[in-house]
N, C-alpha and C positions, 0 to 999 in steps of 0.2 A: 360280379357276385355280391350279393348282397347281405350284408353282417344283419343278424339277429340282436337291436339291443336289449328287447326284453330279457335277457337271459344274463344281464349283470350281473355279477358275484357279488356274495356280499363283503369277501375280502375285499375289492375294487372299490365297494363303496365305500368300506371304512376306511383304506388309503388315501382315497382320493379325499378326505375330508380332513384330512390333517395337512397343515399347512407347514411351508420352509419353517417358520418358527416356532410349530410344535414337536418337529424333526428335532433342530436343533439344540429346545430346551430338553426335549428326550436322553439324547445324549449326553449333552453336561452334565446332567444329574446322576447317568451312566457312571460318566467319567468319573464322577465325583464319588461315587462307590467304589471304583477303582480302588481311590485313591484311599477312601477307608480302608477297602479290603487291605492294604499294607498292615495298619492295627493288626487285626485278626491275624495275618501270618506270624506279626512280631508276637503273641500269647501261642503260637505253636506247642510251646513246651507242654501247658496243660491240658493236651490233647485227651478226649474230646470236649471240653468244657468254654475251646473258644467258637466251637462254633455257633453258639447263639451270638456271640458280636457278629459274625458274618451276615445271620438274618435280621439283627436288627438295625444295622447300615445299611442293607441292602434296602429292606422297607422304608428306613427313616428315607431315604433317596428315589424311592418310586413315590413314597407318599406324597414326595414336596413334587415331583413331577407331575403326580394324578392332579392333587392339587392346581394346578397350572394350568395344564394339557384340559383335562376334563371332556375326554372323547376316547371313544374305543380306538382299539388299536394301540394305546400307549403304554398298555403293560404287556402286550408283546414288543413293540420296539423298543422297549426299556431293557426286556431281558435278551435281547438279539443285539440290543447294541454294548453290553456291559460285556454278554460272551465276547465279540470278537473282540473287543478291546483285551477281554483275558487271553484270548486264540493269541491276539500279534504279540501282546505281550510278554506272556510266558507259558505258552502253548499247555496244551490238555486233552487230556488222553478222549477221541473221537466218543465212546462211551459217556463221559459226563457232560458233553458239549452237545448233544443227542437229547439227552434226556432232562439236563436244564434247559433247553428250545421246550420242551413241553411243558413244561410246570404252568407258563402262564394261561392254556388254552383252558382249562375249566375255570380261571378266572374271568378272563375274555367272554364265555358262556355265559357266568354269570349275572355280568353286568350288560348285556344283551339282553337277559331275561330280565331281570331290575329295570332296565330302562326301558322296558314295554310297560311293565308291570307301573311304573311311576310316568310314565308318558314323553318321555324321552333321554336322550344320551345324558342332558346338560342337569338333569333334574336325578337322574341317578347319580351321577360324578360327582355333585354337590351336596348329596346324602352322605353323613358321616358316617353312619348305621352300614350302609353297603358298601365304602370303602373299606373299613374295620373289617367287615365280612372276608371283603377280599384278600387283604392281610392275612387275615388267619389263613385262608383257604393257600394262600400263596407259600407262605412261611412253612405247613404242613406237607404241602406238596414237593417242596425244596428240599424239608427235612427227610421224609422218606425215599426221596430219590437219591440224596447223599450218602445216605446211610447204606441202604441197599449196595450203592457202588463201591463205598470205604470197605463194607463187610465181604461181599461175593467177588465185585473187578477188578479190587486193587488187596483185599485181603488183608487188610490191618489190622496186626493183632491189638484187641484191648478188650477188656471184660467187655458180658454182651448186655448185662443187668445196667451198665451206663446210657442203655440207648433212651429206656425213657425218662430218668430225672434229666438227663441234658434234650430231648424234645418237649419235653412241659416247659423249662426254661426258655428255649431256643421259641415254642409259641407264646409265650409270654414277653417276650424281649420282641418279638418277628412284631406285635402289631402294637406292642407299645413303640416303637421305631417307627409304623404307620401312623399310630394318634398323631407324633410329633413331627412326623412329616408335614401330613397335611395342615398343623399349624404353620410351621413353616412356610410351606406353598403358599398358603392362603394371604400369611404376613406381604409375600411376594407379589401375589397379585394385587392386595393391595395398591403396594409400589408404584406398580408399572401404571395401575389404571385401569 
């Protein structure tokens, strides 16, 4: 029986384009959110006001990753590898592990179309203008999926007039985390060469 390879995906092909090492620095940078994320627990108290730290760690750590990586697929394995790190860690409720797996797919979209639109992956990736994009679009995407789930799946009471002076912050924090990410990353690659 003979396989059909016209019929490649395009998921396959953006996996297959990332290498051991862009696996790897994916995750570190994961991890490395992790490990922010602690901060952000420790400001609990002034709930909901920590949670712009949470998106601006979280971008400052994909940025220096985009930075790096600089191929699709990386900001879905970024937020699929920082979940399960949260999964094994200290587990969460199948609702926001669901719906954080989605936040990065109209980003992922984006930079598909950007990187036709500019002539390929490596010339979108190294666009400040479309990471920045991404950012915002990323951090918006986060914010109303949390919110939504704080408000309706877990029911938290707190005034509801807080949701958007702490989402104008939380998107002004989400891609100034990104700006300085991808300084970051970039300092990085430098580095490396």
């Amino acid at each position: 029986m003979a396989t059909n390879t016209a019929k490649v995906g395009a998921a396959d092909r953006i996996f297959k384009s990332l290498t051991a090492v862009d696996l790897i620095t994916v995750v570190v940078f994961a991890a490395m959110f992790r490990i922010l994320f602690m901060v952000y627990k420790l400001a609990e108290i002034v709930f909901p006001w920590n949670h712009p730290a949470w998106y601006f760690f979280c971008l400052l750590c994909l940025g220096a990753a985009l930075a790096i990586v600089r191929k699709p697929g990386a900001i879905f394995l970024f937020t699929i590898a920082f979940l399960a790190i949260d999964f094994f860690f200290q587990g969460e409720i199948p609702a926001w592990w669901i719906c954080a797996a989605t936040v990065p797919l109209i980003p992922e979209a984006y930079m598909y179309f950007r990187a036709k639109q500019l002539g390929g992956s490596k010339a979108a990736f190294s666009d400040r203008n479309s990471l920045l994009t991404v950012g915002f679009i990323y951090t918006l995407l986060a914010y109303i999926s949390n919110i939504l789930l704080i408000i309706y799946a877990l029911q938290v009471p707190f005034p509801h007039w807080m949701v958007w002076p702490v989402g104008a912050l939380g998107l002004v924090l989400g891609v100034l985390g990104m700006w300085l990410g991808l300084g970051i990353g970039k300092k990085i690659t430098g580095l490396i060469g």
